[in-house]
N, C-alpha and C positions, 0 to 999 in steps of 0.2 A: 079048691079053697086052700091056703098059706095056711100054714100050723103058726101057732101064735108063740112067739120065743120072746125073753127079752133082750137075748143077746141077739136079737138079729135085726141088722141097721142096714142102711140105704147107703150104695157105693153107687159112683159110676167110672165110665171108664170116658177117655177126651182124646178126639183123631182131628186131624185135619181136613179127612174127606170122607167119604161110607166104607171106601173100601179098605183104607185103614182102620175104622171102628169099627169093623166086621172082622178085622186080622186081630184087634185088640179082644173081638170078644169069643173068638174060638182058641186066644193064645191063655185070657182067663181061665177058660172051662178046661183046657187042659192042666194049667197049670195049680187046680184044686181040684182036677179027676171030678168034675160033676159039671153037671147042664145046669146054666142058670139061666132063669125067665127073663129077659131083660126086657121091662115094663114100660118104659119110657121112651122112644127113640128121638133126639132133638136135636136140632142145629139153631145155634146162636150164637151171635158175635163171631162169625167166621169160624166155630167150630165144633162138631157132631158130638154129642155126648147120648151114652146107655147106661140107663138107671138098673139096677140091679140089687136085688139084698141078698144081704151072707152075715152068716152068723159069725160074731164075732172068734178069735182063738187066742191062745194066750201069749200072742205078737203081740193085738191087739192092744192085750189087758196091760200090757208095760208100757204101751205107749201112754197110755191112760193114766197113769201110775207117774209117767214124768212128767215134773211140772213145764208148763210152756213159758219158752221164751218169749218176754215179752217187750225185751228194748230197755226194759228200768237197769238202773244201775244207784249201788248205792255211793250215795256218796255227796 
């Protein structure tokens, strides 16, 4: 059973074929030193996507933190 966090959100990762989202998702777990359960495994619109969650870090939190571009301009 998943420990219940609120900072932990729903990522996935997006390949072209398995064997690339199979490269994508052991180049993930290295590149945050841990094994993630990837709970999802799907192919749609021509291309494989793995659901996975991770707790948020404070990358994250600045992204959050910057307003999004939205195309407005004033004027």
């Amino acid at each position: 059973m998943q420990q219940v966090s609120l900072k932990r959100i729903p990522n996935y990762l997006k390949a072209r074929s398995p064997q690339g989202l199979r490269r994508l998702m052991l180049l993930n777990n290295a590149k945050y030193s841990t094994f993630f359960e990837y709970v999802y495994i799907q192919f749609t619109e021509g291309n494989w996507y793995a659901w996975f969650y991770r707790d948020v870090d404070s990358d994250d939190i600045k992204v959050l933190e910057t307003p999004p571009d939205t195309g407005a301009s004033n004027g």
